[in-house]
PATORTOR-941172 format. One line per field, with one value per residue (C-alpha): x, y, z; residue number from 0. Coordinates in pm, 1 decimal. Example, Ala and Ser with C-alpha at 12.3 -4.5 7.8 and 13.67 -1.06 7.14 Angstrom:
! PATORTOR-941172
x = [1230.0, 1367.0]
y = [-450.0, -106.0]
z = [780.0, 714.0]
nr = [0, 1]
//
This chain:
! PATORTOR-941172
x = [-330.3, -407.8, -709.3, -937.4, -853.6, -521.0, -497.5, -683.1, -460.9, -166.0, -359.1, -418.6, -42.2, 104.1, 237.1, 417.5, 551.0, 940.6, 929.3, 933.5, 1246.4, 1433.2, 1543.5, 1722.8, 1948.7, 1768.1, 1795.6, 1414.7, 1186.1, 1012.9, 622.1, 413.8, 63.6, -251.1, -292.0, -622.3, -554.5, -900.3, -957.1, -1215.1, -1164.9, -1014.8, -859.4, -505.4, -386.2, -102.0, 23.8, 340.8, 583.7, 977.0, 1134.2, 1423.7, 1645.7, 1993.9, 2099.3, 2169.7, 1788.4, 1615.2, 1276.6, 940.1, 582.2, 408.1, 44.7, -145.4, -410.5, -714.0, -886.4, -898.2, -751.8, -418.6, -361.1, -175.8, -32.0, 98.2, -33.6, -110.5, 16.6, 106.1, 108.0, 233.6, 111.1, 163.2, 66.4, 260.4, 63.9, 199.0, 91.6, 392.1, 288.3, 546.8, 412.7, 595.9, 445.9, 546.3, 403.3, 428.3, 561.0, 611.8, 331.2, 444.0, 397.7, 112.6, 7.2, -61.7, -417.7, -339.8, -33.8, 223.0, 427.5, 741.8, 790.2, 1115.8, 1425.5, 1633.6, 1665.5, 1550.5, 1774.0, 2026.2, 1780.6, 1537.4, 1312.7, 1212.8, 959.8, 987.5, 1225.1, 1047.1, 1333.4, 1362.9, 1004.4, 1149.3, 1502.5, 1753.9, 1742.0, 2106.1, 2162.6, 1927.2, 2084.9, 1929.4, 1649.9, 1451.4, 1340.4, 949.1, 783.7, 822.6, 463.0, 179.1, -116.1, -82.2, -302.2, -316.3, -477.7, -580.1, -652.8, -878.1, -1034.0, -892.7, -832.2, -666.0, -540.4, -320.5, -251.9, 84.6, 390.8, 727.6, 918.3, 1240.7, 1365.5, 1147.7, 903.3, 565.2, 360.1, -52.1, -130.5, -107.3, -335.4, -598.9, -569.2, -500.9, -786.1, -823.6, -1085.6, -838.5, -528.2, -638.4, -472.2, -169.7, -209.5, -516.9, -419.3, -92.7, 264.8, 608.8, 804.0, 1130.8, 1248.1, 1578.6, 1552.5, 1233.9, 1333.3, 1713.6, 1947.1, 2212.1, 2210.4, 2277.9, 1934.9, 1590.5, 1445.0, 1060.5, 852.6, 890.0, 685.6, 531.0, 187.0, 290.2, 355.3, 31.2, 84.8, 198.9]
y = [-1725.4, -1715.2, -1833.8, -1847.4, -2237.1, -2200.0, -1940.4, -2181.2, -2454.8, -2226.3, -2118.1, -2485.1, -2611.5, -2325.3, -2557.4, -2707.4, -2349.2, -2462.4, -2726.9, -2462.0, -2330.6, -2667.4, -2682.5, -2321.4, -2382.4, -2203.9, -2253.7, -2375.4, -2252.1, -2485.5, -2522.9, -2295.5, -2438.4, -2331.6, -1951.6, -1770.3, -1433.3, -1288.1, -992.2, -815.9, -674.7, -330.2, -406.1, -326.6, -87.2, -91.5, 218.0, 234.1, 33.8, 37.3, -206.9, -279.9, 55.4, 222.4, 307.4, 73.0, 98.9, -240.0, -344.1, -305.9, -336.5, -66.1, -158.0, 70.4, -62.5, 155.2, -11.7, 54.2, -231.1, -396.3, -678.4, -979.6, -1065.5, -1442.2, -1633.3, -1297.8, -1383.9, -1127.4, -1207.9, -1035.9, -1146.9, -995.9, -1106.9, -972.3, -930.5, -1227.7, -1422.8, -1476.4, -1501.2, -1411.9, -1458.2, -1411.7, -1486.2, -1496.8, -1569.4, -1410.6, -1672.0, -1420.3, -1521.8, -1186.0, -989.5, -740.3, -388.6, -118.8, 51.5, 309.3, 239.6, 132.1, -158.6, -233.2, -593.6, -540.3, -717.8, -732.3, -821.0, -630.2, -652.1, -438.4, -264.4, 42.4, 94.0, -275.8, -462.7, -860.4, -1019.2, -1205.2, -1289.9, -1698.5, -1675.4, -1497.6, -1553.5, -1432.3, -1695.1, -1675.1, -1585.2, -1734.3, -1563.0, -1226.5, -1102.4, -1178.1, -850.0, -701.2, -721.3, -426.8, -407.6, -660.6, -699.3, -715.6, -880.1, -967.2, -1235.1, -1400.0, -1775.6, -1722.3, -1366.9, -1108.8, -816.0, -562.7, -553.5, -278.7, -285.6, -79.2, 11.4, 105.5, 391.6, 374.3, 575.4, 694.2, 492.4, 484.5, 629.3, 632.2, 1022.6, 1141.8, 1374.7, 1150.9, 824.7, 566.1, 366.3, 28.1, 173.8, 454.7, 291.7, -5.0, 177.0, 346.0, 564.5, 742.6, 809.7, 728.8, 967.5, 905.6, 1006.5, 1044.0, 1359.6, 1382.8, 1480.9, 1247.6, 1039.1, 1034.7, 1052.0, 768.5, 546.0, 566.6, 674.2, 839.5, 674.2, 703.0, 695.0, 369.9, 303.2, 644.2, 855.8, 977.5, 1286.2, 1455.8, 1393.0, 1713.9]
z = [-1370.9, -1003.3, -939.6, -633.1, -613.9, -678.7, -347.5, -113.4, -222.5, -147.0, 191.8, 288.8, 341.5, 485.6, 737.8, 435.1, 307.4, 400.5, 146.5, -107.2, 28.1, 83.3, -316.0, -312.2, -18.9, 272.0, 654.3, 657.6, 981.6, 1136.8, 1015.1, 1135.2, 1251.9, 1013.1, 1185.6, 1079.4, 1212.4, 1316.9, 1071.6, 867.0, 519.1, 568.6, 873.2, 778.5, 515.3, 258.2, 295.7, 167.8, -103.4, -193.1, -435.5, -548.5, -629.5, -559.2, -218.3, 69.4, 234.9, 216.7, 64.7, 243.5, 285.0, 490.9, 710.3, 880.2, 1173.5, 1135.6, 1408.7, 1746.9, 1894.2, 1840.8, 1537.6, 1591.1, 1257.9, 1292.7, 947.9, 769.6, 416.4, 166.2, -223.6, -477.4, -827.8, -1152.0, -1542.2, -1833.5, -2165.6, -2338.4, -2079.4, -1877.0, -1487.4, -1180.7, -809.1, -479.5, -136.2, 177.5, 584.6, 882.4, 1152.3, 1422.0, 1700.7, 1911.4, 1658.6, 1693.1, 1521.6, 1775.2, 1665.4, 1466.5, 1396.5, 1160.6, 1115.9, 848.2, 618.5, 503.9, 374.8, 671.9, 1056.9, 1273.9, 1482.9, 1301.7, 1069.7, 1254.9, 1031.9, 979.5, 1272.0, 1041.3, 843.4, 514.7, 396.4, 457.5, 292.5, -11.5, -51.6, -336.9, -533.7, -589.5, -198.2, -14.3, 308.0, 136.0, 35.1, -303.1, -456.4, -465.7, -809.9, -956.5, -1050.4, -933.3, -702.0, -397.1, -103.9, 242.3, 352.6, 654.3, 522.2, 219.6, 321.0, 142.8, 413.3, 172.2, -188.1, -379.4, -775.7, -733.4, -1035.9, -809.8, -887.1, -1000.0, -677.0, -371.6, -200.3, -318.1, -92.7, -5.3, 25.3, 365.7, 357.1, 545.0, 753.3, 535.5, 434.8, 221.6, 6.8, -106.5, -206.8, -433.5, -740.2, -753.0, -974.1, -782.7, -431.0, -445.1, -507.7, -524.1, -212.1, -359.2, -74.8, -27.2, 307.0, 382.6, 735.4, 902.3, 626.5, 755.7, 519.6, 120.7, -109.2, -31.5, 274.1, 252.8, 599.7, 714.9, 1028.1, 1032.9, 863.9, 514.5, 420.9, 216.8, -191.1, -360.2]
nr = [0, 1, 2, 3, 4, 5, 6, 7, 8, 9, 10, 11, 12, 13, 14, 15, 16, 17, 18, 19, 20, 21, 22, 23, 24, 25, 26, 27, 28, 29, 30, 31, 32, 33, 34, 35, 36, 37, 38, 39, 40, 41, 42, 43, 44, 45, 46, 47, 48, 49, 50, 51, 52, 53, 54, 55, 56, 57, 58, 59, 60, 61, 62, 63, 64, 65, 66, 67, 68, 69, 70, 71, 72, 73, 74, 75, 76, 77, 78, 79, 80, 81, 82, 83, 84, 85, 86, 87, 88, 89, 90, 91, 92, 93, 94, 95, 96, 97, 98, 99, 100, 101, 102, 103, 104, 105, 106, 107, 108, 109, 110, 111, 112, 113, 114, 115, 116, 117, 118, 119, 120, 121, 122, 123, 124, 125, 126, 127, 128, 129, 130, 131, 132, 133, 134, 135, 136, 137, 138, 139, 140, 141, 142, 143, 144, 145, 146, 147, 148, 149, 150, 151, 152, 153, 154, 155, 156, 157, 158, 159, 160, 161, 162, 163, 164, 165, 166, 167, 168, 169, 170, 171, 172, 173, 174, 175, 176, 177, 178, 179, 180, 181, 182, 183, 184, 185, 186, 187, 188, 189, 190, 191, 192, 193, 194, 195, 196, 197, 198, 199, 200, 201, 202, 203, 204, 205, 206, 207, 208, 209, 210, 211, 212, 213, 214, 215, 216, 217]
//
């Protein structure tokens, strides 16, 4: 189980967070200093999800800034945890190192799979934080269902208890601006954007929104 103690213990060595990587193989980034970033619960919004699935388009993690003013996100961690009912626990985590990095208010902002460099639709690159473990030059996958948080040391800012589709993106409904206290489920709130024509076709699959509002939830 993951328990409050076991997250601040987690929390606590982030500087340490390469060690972790050292036994699959990785390049390992240098240790990031203990970043708090300055946030309030409902501060940023998950607002949209796509696992693992056919097609070429990479894995991601949505946020929204609902604020007016912009976020940086250096030593926001997201975890993804997820208990099965025999008791059988999987967790994934990973850190944002980027100290640039910042969330325009009101706007949205794309974890992916990928560099963005060569990827549009992706603004950081988890994937030295959550490697294949069989590659770790790519990307380990999402759980397919699992809570989700985002935290800024201990403080949780948002959290989303989400099951992935097996194509599409899950999506918050776009009918209104995303908000924490709407999307903790996803089964209320929540639709599967699985549009063929949904964003620039260029690549293989359904592409989602990535990076912009949601289309409203049929």
């Amino acid at each position: 189980m993951i328990t409050a103690g076991n997250r601040r213990y987690r929390l606590l060595n982030i500087g340490l967070l390469g060690a972790a990587l050292a036994s699959t193989g990785a390049c390992v980034r240098d240790p990031l200093p203990l970043i708090c970033p300055t946030l309030s619960a409902g501060d940023l919004v998950v607002t949209e999800i796509r696992g693992d699935q056919s097609g070429s388009y990479r894995q991601w993690i949505e946020l929204y800034n609902p604020t007016d003013a912009a976020i940086p996100l250096a030593g926001l961690r997201v975890t993804l945890s997820h208990t099965e009912n025999d008791g059988t626990e999987s967790f994934a985590d990973f850190l944002v190192r980027d100290e640039a990095l910042e969330l325009p208010a009101r706007g949205y902002l794309v974890l992916g799979g990928g560099d963005p460099a060569d990827i549009d639709y992706i603004d950081y690159d988890y994937t030295l934080d959550l490697p294949l473990s069989s590659d770790p030059q790519k990307p380990g996958n999402l759980l397919p269902a699992a809570t989700l948080e985002l935290l800024a040391c201990d403080a949780v800012i948002d959290s989303v208890t989400y099951v992935l589709p097996v194509e599409g993106t899950l999506a918050l409904d776009g009918a209104a601006e995303p908000s924490a206290a709407a999307n903790d489920d996803s089964s209320t709130g929540w639709c599967v954007d699985d549009r063929i024509g949904a964003g620039p076709q260029t690549q293989i699959g359904l592409r989602g929104t990535p990076g912009e509002a949601n289309p409203p939830c049929p």
